[in-house]
N, C-alpha and C positions, 0 to 999 in steps of 0.2 A: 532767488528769493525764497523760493520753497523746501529748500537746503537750512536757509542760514536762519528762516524762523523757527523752524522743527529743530535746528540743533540748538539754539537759544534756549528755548525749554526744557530740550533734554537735559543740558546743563544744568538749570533749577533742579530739576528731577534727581541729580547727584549732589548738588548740594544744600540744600534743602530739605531731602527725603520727602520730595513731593508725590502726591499717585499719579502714574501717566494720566489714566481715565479720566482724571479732573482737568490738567491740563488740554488734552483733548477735546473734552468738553468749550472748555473756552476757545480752543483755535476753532473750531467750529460755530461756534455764536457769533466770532467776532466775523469770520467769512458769509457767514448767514448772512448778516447784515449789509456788507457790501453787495451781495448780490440784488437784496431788497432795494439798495439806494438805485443800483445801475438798471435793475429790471423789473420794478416793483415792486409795492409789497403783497400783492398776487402771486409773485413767480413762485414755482414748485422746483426746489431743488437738493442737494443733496451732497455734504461737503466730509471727505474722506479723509481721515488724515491717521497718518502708517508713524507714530514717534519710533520705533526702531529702524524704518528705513530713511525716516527723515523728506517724510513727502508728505504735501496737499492734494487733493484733488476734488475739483468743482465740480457739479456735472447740475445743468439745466433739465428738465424737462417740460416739452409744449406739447401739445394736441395739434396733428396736422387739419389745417381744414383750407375751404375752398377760397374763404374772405378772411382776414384775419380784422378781429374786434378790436381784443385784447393781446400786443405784442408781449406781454410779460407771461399768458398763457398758451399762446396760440403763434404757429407758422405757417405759412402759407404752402402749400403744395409744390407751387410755381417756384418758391421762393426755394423750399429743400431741393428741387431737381437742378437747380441753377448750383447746390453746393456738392452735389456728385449723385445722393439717394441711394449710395452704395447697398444700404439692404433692401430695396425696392419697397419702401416702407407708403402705406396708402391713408386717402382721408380718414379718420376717424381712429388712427392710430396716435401712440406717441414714440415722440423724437429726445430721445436723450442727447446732448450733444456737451459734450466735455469744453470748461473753460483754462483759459490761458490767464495766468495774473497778469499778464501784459493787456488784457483788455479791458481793464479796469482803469485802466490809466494814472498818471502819477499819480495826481489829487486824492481817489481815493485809496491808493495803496499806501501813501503819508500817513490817512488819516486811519488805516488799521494797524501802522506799526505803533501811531501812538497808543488804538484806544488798549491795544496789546500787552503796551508798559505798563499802561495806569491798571492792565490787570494785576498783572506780575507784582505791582507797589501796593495793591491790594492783596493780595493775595502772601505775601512776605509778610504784611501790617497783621493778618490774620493767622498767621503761623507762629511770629513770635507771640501776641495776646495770647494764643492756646497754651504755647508752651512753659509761660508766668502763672498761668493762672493754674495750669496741673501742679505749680512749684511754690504757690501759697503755703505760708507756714513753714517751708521748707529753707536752712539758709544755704545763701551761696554765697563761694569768694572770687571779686573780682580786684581790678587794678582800678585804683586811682588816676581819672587821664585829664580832670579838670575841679580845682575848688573854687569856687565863687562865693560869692560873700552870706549869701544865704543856703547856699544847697552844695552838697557835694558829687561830680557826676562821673559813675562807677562802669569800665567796660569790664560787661563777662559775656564771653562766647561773641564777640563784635556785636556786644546789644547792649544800647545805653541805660541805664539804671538810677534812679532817682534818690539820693537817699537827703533830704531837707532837714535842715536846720532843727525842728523839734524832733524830732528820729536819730540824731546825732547825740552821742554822752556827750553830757558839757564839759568843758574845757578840754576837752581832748583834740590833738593837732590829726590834722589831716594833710596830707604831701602829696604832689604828683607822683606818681608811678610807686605810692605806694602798696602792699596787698591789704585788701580789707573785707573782712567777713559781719554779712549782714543778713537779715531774714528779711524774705518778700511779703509783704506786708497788703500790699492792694498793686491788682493792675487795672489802669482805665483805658476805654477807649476814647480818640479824641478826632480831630480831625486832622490832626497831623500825625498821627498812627497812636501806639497803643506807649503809656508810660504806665514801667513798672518802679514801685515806690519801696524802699526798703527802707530797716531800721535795724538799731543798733540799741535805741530805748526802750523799745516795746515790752512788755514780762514776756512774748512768745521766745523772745531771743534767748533771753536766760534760761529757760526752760528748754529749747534744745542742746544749747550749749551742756546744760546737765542729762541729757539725755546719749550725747558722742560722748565725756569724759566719763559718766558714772555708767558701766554694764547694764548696773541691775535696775537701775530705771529703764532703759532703753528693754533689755527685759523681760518689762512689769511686774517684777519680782519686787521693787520700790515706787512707790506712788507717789507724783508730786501732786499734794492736795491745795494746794495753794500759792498763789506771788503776790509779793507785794516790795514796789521798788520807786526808788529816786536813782532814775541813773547817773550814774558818776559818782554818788553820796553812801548808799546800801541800800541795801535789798534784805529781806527772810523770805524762807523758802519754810513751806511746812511738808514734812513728807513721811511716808507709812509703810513700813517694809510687812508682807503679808506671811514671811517666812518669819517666823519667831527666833528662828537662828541666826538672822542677818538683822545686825544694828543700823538703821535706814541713815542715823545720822554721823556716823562711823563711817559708814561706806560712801555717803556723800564728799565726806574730809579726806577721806584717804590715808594710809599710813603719812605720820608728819604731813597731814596737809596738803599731799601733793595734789591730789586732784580738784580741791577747791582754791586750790596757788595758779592754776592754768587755767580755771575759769574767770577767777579776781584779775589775771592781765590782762586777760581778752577781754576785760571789761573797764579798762586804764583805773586799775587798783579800788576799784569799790568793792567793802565790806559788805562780805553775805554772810546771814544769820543760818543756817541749819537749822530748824528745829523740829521735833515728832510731834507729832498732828496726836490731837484727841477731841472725843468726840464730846469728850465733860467741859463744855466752856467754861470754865472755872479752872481747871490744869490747864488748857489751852491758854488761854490770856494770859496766866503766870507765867508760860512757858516764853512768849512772843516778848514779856518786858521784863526779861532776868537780863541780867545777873539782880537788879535791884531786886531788895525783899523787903516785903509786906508786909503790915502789919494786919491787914483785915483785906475783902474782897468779897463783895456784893452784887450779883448777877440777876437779870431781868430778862430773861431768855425770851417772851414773849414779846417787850417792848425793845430787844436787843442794844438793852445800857448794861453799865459796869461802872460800879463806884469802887475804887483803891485807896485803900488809906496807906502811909509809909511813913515816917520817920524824915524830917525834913532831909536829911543827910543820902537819901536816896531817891529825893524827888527827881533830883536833877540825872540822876541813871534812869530811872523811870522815862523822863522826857527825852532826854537825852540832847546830845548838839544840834541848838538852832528848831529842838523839838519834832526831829528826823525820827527819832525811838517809836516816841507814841503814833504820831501818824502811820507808820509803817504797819505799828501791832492793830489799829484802828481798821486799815486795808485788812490785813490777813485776817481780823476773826472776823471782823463783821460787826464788831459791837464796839456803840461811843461809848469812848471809856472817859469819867472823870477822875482827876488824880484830886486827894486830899490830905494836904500837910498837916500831918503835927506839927505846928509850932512850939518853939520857945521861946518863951520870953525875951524878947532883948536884953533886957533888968537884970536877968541871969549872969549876964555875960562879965565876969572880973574888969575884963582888959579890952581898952579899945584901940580902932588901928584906922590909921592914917589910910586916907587914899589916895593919897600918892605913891602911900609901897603897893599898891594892886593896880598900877599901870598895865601890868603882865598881865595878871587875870582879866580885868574889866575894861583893857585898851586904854591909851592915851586921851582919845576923843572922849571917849566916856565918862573919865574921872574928869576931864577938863570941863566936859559940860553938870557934873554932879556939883563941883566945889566952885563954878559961876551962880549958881543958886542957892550957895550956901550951906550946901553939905559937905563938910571935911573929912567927917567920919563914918568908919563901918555903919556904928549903932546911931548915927542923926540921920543916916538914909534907910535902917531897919526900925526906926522910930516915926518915921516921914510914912512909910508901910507903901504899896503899890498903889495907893489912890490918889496919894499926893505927887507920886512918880510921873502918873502918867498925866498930870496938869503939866508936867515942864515940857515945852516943845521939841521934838524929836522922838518922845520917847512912847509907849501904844505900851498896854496891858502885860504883850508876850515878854515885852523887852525887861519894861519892871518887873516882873515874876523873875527873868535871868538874874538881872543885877541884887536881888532879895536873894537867891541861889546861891548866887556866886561868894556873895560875904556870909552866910549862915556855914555854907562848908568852911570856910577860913576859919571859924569860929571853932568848929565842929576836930576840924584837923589838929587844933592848938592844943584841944583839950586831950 
């Protein structure tokens, strides 16, 4: 018995990289406590245990006296000369007398090999928690060993990993026994041990990802001063080389691209913007929504707004698809930005066009539901204007502003 519990932990000890002294510690507590069940919790004793030779040992001690009160303190005189009294040991002394685990008896030696595990499953639960949470922010790659309909669950190192449905780029597949690199994001503790949580959406991810592929971030020779992302859709990155000789956004791309080509698959082909950071919010926000250019640009640095004026024909680079542009540039400076169209006239326009040839541009559905309400054309739905757009059901402010877009470029293009 005293073998196979001491080798049991040794074991932890090599696989685990546990400290003897702690384990120690607990083989001790837990024999503590057996002795208190079987001899009270008065008894005075004292529990040794050797982890390199793989040994326990108990050892009791009583005060000899003439009456005994207290058996859990005290032995009788009468009672030590009846067990031999080998050191001729007298009243008012004590008696150390070493214990056997067999005197414990089954019951409670069951009940220390359990409380023993439930150390050991503590004590695992409290090993791997330590060693998630020194690895926050940090990513790691594991396998693929289970997808389920909301969460995907990731072994690295024989430790399960959590990585849920909003943490996941959208539409991207996930496979058994695929490899997948994610960042540790949070670990909890719970009562069925500790879950670590990663992600694959976070801006931290993208942000080490350009820290392994790009040098001189990793570095600090390039400074990422800001993210801002839809994962799966794109991302900008704003960043600041402190070296006047090294181009921050040069170096981020890599000769042809390569090294923003290896961070865009590790990220299932989402668009990152590069851009160099300035501290003129005014360069800055032109920088975040180019290529479109400007006509004017009005900044309120203390109430952090931004009004943009452009040329209709570049609102929609401005916004960009489904309005992913501007929210993105909105994240990275800091500042609500309003865009504001020059218009042209409709009136202007020579030649008008069917909606039915801008199936292509404006979708099937869309033209189908423009010309149920009696718009056939370009200019009777640029004459209709966003206010009347958005009375027909299906369609909200963002949508009418697109479909107004979408035929002012056709227009724009023709000319």
């Amino acid at each position: 018995m005293n073998t196979e519990i001491v080798e049991s932990f040794a074991q932890m000890v090599r696989e685990k990289s546990l400290d003897k002294d702690v384990l120690a510690g607990i083989i001790e507590e837990i024999f503590g406590i057996m002795v208190k069940k079987k001899f009270g919790l008065e008894a005075k004793y004292d529990v040794v245990v050797n982890m390199d030779k793989g040994d326990i040992e108990i050892f009791l001690e009583r005060s000899i006296v003439e009456t005994v009160n207290d058996p859990a303190t005290e032995i009788s005189i009468d009672e030590l000369n009846e067990k031999g009294n080998e050191d001729g040991l007298e009243v008012g002394e004590d008696f150390v007398q070493k214990i056997e685990l067999h005197e414990f008896g089954r019951r409670l030696i069951n009940l220390a090999r359990q409380s023993l595990n439930q150390k050991i499953r503590e004590i695992e639960k409290d090993i791997v928690y330590n060693e998630y949470v020194e690895m926050l922010g940090e990513i790691v790659v594991g396998d693929i060993y289970q997808v389920r309909r909301n969460d995907v669950l990731v072994n690295h190192n024989k430790n399960e990993l959590l990585l849920p449905r909003h943490e996941q780029i959208p539409r991207e597949k996930y496979r058994k026994g695929d490899t997948v690199r994610a960042v540790v994001k949070d670990v909890k503790k719970t009562p069925n041990g500790p879950v670590v949580l990663v992600s694959r959406a976070d801006n931290l991810f993208l942000r080490r990802l350009f820290e392994i592929e790009i040098p001189e971030i990793y570095d600090g020779v390039i400074e990422i001063k800001g993210i801002a992302r839809e994962p799966g859709e794109r991302a900008k990155i704003a960043v600041e080389s402190s070296d006047p000789r090294i181009d921050a956004v040069g170096a981020c791309v890599g000769m042809k691209g390569v090294r923003i080509h290896a961070i865009v698959r590790e990220l299932n082909n989402e668009n990152i913007d590069v851009i160099n950071y300035s501290e003129d919010p005014v360069v800055f926000i032109q920088r975040c929504i180019a290529p479109a250019k400007l006509k004017q640009i009005e900044v309120d640095e203390e109430a952090k707004k931004c009004v943009v004026t452009a040329d209709s024909d570049q609102v929609s680079l401005i916004v960009g698809r489904n309005g992913v542009n501007i929210r993105l540039a909105i994240k990275l400076t800091g500042y609500e930005i309003e865009v504001i169209r020059l218009e042209k006239p409709f009136e202007e326009y020579d030649e008008d066009i069917e909606l039915i040839e801008l199936r292509e541009e404006l979708g099937t559905e869309m033209v189908d539901l423009l010309i149920n309400n009696r718009l056939d054309t370009a200019l009777e739905v640029l004459a209709a204007g966003i206010d009347k757009l958005k009375e027909i059901e299906g369609l909200d402010e963002e949508k009418a502003k697109q479909i107004i877009e979408i035929l002012e470029n056709q227009f724009e293009e023709e000319e």
